[in-house]
matplotlib code that plots the C-alpha trace (Angstrom):
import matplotlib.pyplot as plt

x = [-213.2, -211.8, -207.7, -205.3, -204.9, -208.8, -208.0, -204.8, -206.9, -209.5, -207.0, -205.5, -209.0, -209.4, -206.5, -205.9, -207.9, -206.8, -206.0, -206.2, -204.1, -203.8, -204.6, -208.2, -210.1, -207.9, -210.3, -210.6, -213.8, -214.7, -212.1, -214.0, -217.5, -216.6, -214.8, -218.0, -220.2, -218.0, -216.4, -217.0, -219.3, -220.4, -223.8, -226.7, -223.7, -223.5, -221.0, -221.5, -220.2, -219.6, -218.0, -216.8, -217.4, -221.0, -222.8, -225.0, -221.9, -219.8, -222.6, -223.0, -219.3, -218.7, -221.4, -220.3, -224.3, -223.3, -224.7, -223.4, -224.4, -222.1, -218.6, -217.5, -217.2, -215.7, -214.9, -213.8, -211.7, -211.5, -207.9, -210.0, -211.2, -208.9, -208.9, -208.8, -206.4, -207.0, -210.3, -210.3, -207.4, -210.1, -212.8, -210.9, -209.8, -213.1, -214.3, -212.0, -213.2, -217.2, -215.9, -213.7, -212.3, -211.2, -209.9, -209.6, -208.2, -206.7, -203.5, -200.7, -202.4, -199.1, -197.6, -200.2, -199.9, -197.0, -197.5, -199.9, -201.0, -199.5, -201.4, -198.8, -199.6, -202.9, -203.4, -202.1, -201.2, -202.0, -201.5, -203.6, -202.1, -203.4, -203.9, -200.8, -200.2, -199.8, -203.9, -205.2, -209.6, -210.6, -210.5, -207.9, -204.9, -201.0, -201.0, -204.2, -203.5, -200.7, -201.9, -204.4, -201.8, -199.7, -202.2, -205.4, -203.5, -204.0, -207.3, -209.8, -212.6, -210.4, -208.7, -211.9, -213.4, -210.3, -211.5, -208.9, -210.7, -212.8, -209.4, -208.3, -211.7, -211.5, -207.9, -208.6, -211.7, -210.0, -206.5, -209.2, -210.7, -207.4, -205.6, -208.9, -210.8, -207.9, -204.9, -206.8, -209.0, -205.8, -202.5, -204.3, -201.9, -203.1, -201.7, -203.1, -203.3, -199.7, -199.2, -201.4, -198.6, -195.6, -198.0, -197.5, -194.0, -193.6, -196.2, -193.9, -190.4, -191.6, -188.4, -186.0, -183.9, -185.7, -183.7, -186.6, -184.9, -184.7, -188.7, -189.5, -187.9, -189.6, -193.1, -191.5, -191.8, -189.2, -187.7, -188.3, -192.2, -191.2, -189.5, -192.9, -195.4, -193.7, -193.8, -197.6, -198.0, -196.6, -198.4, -201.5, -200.2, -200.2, -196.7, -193.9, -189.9, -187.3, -184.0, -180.1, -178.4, -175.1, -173.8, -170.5, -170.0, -167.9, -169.0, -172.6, -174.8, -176.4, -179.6, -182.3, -184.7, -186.7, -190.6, -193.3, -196.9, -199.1, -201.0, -199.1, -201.5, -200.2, -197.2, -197.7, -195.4, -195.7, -194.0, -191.3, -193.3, -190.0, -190.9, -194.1, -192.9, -190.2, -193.0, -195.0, -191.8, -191.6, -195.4, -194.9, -192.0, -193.3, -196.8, -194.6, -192.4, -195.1, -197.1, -194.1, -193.8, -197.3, -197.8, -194.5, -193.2, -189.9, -188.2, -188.0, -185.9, -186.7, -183.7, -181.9, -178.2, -176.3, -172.7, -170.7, -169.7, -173.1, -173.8, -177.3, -179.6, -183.3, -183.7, -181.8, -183.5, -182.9, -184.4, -183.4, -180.8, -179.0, -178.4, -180.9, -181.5, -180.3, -183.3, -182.8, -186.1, -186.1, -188.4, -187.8, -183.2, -182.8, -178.9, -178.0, -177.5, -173.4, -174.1, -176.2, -173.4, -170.8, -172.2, -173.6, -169.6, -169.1, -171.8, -172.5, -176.7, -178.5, -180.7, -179.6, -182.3, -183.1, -186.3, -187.6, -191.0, -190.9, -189.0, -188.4, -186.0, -185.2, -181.9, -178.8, -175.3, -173.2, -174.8, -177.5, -181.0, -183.3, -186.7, -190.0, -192.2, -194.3, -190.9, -188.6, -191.5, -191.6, -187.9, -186.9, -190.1, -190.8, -188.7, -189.6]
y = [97.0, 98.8, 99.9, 99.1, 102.5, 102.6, 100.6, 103.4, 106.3, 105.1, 104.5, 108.2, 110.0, 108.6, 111.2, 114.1, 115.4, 113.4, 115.0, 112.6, 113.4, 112.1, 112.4, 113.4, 110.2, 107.9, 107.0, 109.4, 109.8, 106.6, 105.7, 108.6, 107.3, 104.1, 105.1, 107.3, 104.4, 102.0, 104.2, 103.5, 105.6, 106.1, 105.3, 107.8, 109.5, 109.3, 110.9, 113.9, 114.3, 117.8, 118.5, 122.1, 121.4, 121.2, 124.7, 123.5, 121.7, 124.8, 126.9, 123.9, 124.2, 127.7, 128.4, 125.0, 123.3, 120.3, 119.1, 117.4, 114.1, 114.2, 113.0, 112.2, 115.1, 114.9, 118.1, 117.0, 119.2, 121.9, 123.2, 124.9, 127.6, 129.8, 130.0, 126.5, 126.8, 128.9, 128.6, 124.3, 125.2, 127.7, 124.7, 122.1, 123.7, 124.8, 121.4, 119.1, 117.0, 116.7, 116.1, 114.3, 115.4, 113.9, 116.2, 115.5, 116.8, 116.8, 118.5, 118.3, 119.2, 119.3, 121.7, 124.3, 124.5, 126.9, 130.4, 131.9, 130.3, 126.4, 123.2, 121.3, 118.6, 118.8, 116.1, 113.0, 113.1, 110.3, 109.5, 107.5, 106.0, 104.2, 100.4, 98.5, 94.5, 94.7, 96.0, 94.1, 93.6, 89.9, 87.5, 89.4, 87.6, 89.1, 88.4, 90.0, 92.8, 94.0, 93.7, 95.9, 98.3, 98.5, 99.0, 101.5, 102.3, 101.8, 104.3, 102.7, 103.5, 102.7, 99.7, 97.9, 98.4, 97.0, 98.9, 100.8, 102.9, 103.7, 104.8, 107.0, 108.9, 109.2, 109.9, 112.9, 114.3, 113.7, 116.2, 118.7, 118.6, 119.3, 121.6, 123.5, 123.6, 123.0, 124.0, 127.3, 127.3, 126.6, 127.6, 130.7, 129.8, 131.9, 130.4, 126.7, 125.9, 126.4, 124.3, 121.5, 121.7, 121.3, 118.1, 116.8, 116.8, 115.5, 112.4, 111.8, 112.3, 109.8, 108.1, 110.1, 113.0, 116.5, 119.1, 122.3, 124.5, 122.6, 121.9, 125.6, 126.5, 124.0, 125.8, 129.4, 130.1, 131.0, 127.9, 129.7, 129.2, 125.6, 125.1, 126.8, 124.6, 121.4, 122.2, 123.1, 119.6, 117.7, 119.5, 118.7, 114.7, 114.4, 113.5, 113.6, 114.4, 112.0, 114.0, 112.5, 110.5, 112.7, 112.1, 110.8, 110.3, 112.8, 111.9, 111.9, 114.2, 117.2, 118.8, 117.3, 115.1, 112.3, 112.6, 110.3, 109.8, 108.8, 106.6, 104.3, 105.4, 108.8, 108.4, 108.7, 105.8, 104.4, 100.6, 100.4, 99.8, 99.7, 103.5, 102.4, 99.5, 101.6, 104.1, 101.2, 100.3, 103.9, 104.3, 100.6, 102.2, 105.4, 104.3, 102.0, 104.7, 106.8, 104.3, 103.5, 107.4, 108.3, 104.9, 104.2, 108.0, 106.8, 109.1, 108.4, 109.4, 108.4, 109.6, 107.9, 107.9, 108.7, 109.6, 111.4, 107.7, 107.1, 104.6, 104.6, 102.8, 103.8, 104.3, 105.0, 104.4, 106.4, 105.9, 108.0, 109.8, 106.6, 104.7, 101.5, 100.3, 100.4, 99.5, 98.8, 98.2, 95.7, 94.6, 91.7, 91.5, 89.3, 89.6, 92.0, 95.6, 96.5, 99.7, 97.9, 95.9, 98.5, 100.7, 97.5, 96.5, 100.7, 101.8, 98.5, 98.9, 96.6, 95.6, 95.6, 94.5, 94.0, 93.9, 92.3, 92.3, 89.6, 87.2, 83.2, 82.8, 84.6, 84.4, 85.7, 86.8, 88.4, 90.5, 91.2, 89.9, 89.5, 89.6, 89.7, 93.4, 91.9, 89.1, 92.4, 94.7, 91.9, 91.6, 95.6, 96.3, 93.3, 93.8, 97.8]
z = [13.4, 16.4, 16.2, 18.3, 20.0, 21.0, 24.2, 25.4, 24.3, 26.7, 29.4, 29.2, 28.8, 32.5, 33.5, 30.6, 27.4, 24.6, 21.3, 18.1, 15.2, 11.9, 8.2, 6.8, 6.0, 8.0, 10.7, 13.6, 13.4, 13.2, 16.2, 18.5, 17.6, 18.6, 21.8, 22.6, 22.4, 24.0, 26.8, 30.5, 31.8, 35.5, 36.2, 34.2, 32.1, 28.5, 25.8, 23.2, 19.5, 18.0, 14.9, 13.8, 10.3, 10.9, 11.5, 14.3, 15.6, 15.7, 17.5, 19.8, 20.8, 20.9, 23.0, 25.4, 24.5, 26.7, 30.6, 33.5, 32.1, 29.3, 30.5, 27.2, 25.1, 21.6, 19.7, 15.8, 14.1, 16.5, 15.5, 12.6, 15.4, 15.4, 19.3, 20.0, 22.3, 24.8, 24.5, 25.5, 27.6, 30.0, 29.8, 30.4, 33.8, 35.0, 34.4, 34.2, 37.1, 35.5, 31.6, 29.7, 26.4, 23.1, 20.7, 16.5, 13.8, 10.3, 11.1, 13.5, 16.9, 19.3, 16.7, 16.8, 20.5, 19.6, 21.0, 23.3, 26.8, 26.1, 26.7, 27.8, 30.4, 30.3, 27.3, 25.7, 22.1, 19.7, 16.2, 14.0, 10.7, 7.8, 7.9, 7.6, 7.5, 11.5, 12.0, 9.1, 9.3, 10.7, 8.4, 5.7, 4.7, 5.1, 1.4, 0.3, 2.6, 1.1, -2.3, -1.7, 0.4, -2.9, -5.4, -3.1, -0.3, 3.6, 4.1, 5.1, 2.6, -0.6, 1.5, 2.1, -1.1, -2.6, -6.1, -7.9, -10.2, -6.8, -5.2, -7.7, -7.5, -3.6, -4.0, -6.4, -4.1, -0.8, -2.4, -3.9, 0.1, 1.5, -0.6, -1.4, 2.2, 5.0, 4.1, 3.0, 6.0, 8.2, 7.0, 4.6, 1.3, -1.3, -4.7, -3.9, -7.9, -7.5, -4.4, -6.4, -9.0, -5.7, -4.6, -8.0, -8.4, -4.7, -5.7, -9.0, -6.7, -4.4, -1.9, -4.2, -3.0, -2.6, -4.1, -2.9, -5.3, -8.4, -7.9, -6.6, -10.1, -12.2, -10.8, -10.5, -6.7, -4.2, -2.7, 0.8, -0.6, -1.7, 1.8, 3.9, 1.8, 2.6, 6.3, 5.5, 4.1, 6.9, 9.6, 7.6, 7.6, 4.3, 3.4, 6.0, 5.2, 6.0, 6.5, 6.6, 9.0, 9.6, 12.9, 12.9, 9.4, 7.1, 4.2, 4.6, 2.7, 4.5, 3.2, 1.1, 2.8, 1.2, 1.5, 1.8, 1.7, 4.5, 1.6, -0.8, -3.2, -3.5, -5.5, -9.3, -10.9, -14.3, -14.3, -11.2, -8.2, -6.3, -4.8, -3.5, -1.8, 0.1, 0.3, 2.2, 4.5, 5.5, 6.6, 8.5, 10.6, 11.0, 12.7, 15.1, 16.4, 16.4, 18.6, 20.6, 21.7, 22.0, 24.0, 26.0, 25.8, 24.0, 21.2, 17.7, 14.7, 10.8, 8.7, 5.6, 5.0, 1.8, 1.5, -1.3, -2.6, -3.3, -0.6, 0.5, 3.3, 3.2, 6.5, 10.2, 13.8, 16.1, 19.4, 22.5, 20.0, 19.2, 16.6, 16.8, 13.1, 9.5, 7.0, 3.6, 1.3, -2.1, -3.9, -5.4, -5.0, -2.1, -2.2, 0.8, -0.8, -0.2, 1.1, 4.1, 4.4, 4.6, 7.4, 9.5, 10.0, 10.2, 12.9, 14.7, 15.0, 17.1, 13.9, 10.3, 8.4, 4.2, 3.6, 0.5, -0.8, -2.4, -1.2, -1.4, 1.6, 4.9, 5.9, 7.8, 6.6, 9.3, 10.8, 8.6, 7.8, 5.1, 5.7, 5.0, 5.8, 8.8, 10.2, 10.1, 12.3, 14.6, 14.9, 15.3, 18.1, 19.9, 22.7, 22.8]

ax = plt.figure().add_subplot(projection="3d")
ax.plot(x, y, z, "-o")
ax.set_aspect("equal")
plt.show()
């Protein structure tokens, strides 16, 4: 199954390296394969795969083992060299006009361009997420789609399986890969048994505020550490903080941010699957406006509002630092929440949106709607 992005990526490699972000397991490899084998070339050129994690990979790179007749070259997981930078940044302009580059990895490429000699403007960024109901396989239903989203997730391995018991055993290995191997190899966090217990709480806390201190105390670290590790676990895509919607609004509360996971199937609940639904909106609207400004170059905000009278709307849109949507997620209560209500009349968004899992009817009541996951992406970003 090819993803949506495979087509841009091609597009762009025909002007800048490409570097392809995006969470360990979700596809990139598979995504780079496929563009190697299906890329353009010019006549008697073919494409190269290296992979760092691979000894004979890594000697292959570091010591450039590639021709003339390669102008595809893709280098997966590079960022785990610890001169990356500097060191694509000299090949790419000594050769820029016989290769072309695609660049993967597990962890936040555009942020570790921080410091030294900068790669900026000489690459495209992209961002691959997990399967959502909008880049479903041929011949899967919406409805068994998001099934299988709420109960294994959106990675591909455990979402085309479809098993559960066979998701929680990748799930388990694929957390023992990243805390043990790259956040080590990457990030060098010494007490990882103690960042395993952080994960934990985050997994049980999931769409709920994040009070750092009151979890840094529960595991007896500094909530500076608490603060550090969640940055650590966002660069590495595997959860990603949602922080308040403030501007404007007196009342509105100021610090803790609400954090997700890139896979549904991260959060540990017991009966309420009301978390991992909003969990599921959240990925949905994250991979849009992350397409929308690795595609059309646009800016995007995710944030959530709550005010000291305990209204609350999941989610705020922000797009080119104004207000463009107020999200609310339900599960199953199709009656429009008040607090959606009350700040659609307040802050006058273009789209105020409910949206219900598992709903009977959509409708319309003043000036908000109640929708259905895939009718409310198509309404906020079809006009985009």
């Amino acid at each position: 199954m090819r993803r949506f992005i495979e087509a841009p990526i091609k597009k762009d490699l025909s002007k800048k390296m490409v570097f392809l972000g995006g969470p360990r397991q979700v596809g990139k490899t598979t995504l780079a394969q496929n563009i190697l084998k299906n890329f353009p070339y010019k006549k008697m050129k073919t494409g190269l795969y290296l992979n760092w994690d691979f000894d004979e990979d890594r000697y292959g790179i570091i010591n450039k083992k590639w021709d003339e007749d390669h102008e595809l070259i893709v280098l997966d997981e590079l960022h785990k060299y610890r001169l990356w930078k500097n060191w694509i940044k000299g090949i790419y302009d000594k050769t820029h006009f016989l290769h072309k580059f695609l660049i993967t990895g597990s962890a936040r490429l555009d942020v570790y361009r921080r410091g030294g000699d900068s790669l900026l403007g000489r690459y495209h960024y992209w961002r691959l997420h997990p399967f959502t109901l909008d880049e479903l396989p041929p011949r899967m239903t919406q409805k068994e789609g998001f099934k299988r989203l709420m109960s294994v997730g959106g990675f591909p391995e455990p979402f085309l399986d479809g098993s559960e018991s066979s998701a929680r055993r990748w799930r388990r290995e694929r957390f023992d890969r990243i805390l043990k191997e790259d956040v080590r190899d990457i990030e060098f966090v010494k007490k990882i048994q103690d960042m395993t217990l952080f994960v934990d709480l985050l997994r049980r806390n999931g769409g709920q505020l994040t009070v750092l201190s009151n979890m840094a105390n529960s595991i007896q670290i500094s909530p500076r550490t608490a603060k550090l590790w969640l940055e650590i676990l966002n660069r590495m895509y595997l959860c990603f903080s949602v922080w308040p919607y403030t501007k404007s609004l007196s009342r509105a509360v100021q610090k803790p941010p609400k954090v997700y996971f890139f896979d549904n199937g991260d959060l540990i609940i017991e009966k309420d699957k009301g978390p991992r639904f909003e969990n599921m909106v959240a990925t949905h609207l994250l991979k849009k406006i992350h397409y929308l400004e690795d595609a059309k170059g646009f800016s995007f905000e995710l944030k959530y509002l709550r005010d000291k009278e305990s209204r609350e709307v999941d989610f705020v849109l922000l797009k080119d630092n104004k207000l463009f949507a107020l999200v609310e997620a339900k599960l199953s209560d199709n009656k429009i929440s008040s607090s959606l209500k009350y700040y659609s009349e307040k802050l006058k968004p273009k789209h105020s949106i409910q949206i219900v899992a598992e709903l009977k009817q959509e409708y319309k009541q003043n000036n908000c709607r109640v929708l259905e996951l895939s009718t409310a992406l198509k309404a906020l970003f079809s006009n985009v």
